[in-house]
N, C-alpha and C positions, 0 to 999 in steps of 0.2 A: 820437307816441302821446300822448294823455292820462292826466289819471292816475284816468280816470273808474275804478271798481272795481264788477263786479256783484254785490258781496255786500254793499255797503253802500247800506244801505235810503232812505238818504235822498238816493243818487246818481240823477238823474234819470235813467230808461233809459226807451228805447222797444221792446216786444216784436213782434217779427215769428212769426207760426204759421204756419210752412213745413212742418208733418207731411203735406203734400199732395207734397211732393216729393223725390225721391228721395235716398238714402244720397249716391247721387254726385252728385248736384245739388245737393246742400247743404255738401260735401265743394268744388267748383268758388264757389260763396258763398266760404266759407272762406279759401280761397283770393284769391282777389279784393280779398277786407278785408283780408288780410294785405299784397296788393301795396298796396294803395291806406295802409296803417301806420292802418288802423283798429280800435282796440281792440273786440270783440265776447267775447260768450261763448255757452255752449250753455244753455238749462235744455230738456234732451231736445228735441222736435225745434223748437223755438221760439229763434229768433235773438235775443240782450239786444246791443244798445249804444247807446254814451252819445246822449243827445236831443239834442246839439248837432251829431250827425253824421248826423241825421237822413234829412237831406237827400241828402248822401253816397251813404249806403246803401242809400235810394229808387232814385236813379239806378242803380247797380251792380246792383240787384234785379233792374230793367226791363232794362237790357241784356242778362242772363242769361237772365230770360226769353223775353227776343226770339230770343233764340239756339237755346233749347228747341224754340219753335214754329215758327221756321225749320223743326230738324232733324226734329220731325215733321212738319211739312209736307210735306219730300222724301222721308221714310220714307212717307208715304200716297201718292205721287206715284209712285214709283217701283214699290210693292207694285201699284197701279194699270194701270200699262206694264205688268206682267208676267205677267195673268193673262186667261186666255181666259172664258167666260160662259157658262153652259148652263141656261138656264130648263126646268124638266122639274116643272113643276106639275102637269103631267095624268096624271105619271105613277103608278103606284101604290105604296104601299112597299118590295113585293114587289121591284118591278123595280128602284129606288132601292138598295135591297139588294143585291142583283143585281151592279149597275154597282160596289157600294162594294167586294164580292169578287173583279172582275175586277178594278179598277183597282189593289186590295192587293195580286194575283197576279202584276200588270206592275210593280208598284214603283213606280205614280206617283202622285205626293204630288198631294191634292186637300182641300175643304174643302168644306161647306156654306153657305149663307146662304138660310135656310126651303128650298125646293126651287129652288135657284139653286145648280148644280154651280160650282165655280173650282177652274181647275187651271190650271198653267203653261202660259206661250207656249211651243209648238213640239212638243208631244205631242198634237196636236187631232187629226190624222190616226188616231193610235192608238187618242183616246176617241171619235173618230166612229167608231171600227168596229164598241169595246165598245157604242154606241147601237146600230147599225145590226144588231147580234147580237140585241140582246135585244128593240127596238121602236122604231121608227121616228114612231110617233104620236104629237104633241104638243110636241116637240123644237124649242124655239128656240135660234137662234144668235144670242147677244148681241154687239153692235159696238159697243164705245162708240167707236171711232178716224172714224166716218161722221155 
């Protein structure tokens, strides 16, 4: 460790503004400086340490980062695998309505995107029925796996 010190003003420091990333993102930073025997400090969510470790802690950032957009990468990938697709633009609200009270009465967890139904793999049998109750017209089956 140096004997750099972040309250003295004339110590050269470089500031990092990390308020973009999370408690525990910056907590795994932390971390990191600490294995690597890098002196840092906090001023809220803005990382100080000394300018000769600059470089150092460049490096370390980017790692982490990579690591980040790895693990959402897999998190959108996987969220992707696990949902079926139902275009129902043509439908009316009415019947949108409809579908969001049957599907709350079966218990099965769904979502929107504009009038794009998503709901899990392997209860499609169950909401094509809820379709096939209420209306049949205009009802696309989205495939992205073709």
């Amino acid at each position: 460790m140096s004997d750099w010190n972040p309250k003295d003003p004339e110590a050269l420091t470089t500031r990092y503004d990390l308020s973009d990333w999370s408690v525990d993102d910056r907590a795994d930073v932390a971390a990191a400086l600490a294995d690597a025997e890098i002196a840092h400090s906090w001023d809220g969510p803005e990382l100080l340490v000394a300018q000769d470790t600059e470089h150092d802690v460049d490096a370390i950032l980017d790692e982490i980062e990579d690591e980040l957009d790895n693990r959402e990468d897999d998190d959108d990938e996987s969220e992707e695998d696990n949902i079926t697709e139902y275009e129902l633009d043509e439908w009316s609200e009415g019947e949108r309505k409809q579908l969001c009270e049957m599907l709350d009465n079966l218990d099965i967890g769904y979502r929107w995107e504009g009038t794009m139904l998503l709901v899990p793999i392997g209860v499609e049998a169950i909401v094509d029925s809820c379709l096939d109750s209420i209306d049949s017209r205009g009802v696309t089956f989205v495939d992205d796996n073709n």
